[in-house]
Every structure is written in C-alpha cells, then in structure tokens.
C-alpha positions in Angstrom: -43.9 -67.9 13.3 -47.0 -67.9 11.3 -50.4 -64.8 13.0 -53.8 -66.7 13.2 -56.5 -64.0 12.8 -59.7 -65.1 14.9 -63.3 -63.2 14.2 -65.8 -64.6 16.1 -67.6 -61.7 18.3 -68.5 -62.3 21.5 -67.2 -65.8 21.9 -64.5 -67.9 23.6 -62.2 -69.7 20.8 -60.6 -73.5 20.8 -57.9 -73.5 18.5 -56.2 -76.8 17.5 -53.7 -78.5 15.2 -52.7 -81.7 13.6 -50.1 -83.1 11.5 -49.8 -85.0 8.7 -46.9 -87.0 9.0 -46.2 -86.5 12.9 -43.1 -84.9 12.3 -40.6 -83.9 9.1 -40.8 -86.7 7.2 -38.3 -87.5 4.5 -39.4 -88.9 1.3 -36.7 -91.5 1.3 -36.6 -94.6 3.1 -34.9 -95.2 6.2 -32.2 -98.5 5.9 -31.2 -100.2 9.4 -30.0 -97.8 12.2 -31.4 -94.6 10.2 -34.5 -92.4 10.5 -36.3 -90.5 8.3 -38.7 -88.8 11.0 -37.3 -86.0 13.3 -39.7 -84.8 15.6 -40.0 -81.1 16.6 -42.3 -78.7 18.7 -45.4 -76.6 18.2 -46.5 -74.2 20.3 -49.9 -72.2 19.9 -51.1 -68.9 21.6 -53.9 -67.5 21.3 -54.6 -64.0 22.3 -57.7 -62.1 23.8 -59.0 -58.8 23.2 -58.8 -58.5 26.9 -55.4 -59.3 27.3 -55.8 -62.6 28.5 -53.7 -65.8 26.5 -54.1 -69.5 26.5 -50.5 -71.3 25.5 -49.7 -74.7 24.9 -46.7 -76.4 23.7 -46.2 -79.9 21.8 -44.2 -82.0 20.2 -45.6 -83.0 16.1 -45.6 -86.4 17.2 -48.6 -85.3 19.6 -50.2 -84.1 16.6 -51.9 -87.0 14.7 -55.0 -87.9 14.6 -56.1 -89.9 18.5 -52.5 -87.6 19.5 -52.1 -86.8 23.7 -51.7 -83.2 22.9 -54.2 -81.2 24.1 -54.8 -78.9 21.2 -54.8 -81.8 19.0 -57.5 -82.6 16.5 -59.7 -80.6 14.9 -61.8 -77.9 17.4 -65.0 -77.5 18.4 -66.8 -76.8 21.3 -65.0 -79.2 23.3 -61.6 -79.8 22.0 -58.8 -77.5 21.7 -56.4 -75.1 23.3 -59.5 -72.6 24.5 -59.3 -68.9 24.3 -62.1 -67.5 26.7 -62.9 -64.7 26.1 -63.7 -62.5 22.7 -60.6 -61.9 20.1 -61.8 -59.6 17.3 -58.6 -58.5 15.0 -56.4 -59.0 17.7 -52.6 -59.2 16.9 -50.8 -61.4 19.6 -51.9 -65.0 18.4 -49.5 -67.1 16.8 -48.0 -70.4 16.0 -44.3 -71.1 16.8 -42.4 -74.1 14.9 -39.0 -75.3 16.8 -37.4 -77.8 15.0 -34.1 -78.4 17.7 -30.8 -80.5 17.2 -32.0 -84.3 17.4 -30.2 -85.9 20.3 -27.5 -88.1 20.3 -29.6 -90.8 21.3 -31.7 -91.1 18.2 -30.9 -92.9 15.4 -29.0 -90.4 12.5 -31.6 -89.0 10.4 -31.0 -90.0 6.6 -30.1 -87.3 3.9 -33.0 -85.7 2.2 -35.8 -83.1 2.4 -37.9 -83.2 5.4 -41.8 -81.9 5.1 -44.8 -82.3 7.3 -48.3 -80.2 6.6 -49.7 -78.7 10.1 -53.7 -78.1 9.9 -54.8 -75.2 12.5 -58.3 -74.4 13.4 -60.0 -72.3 15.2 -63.4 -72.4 16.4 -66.3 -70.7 18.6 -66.6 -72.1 22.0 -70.1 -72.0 23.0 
C-alpha cells in the first residue's frame, strides 16, 4: 500500500488514477493461447480530517485513458473519487494494489516480468 498526502486547506479533494498499460504487462509477446496482460485491482481511499472517507475499488483495466472507472483520468473539479471535506496532513489515505490468482478461465500468462506505471492525482474540488 502506497500514503497519498493531500494539502489543500479548506477544500474537498477528487483523487484519480490511470494506468499505463491497463494491467501488468509483460515485455514479451504473447504466441497463440497465451497472455501477457493480467489484470488486477486498485483501490483508492481518501481520508478526511473530519473522519469522513470516500472508497472506490477497480480493476487496471478500468484505468486507461476513456476507462469506466470512476476515479479514472486525471482530476479536477469534476472527475475523480471526491473527498468532501478538508484533509490537511491526514494519515488514513491510501492506495491498495491486489494483484489475485488469474482464473482458470484465462488464457496462461507467458513467462516474464510484468510492469504497469499507475499515475495518481489529487486535486481541489471547488
């Protein structure tokens, strides 16, 4: 789990996220009835002076750009997961990565390193 630490006095916060590759990616291609993608979730929480939270969870493949996720994107006023109320040096906010076992299902992921870059940002809601 990776802290966010949000300064913006006063103000209501939209955090959002997006992903690079919409999932670990692996650098090597994937031959007929392989992958090289494995999806996995994110889940964002943002935490309020107050006490108050806004939580979201979703899966990277949300996460690209024109993704259904709602915190997906980049924030602003409008877009985002929205914290709303004030969070000054609050402690509580926090990004959670679960990468689970990919199901039988799916085709069997190739051998290699898997990466994928998340971007998070955090803006005043006005």
């Amino acid at each position: 789990m990776a802290s966010i630490s949000e300064a913006a006095p006063g103000s209501s916060h939209d955090g959002t996220i997006s992903s690079s590759n919409g999932g670990l990616l692996a650098s090597a291609p994937a031959p007929s009835g392989y992958a090289n993608k494995a999806d996995y979730q994110v889940t964002l929480n943002l935490a309020a002076n107050d006490g108050s939270k806004a939580q979201a969870s979703c899966a990277a493949s949300s996460l690209q750009s024109g993704g259904t996720c709602s915190f997906a994107g980049k924030a602003s006023a409008t877009q985002g997961l929205q914290l709303n109320t004030a969070a000054v040096n609050q402690s509580g906010s926090y990004l959670k990565i679960a990468a689970p076992a990919q199901a039988l299902t799916n085709a069997v992921l190739v051998e290699g390193s898997y990466a994928d870059v998340l971007t998070v940002t955090v803006s005043p809601a006005i």
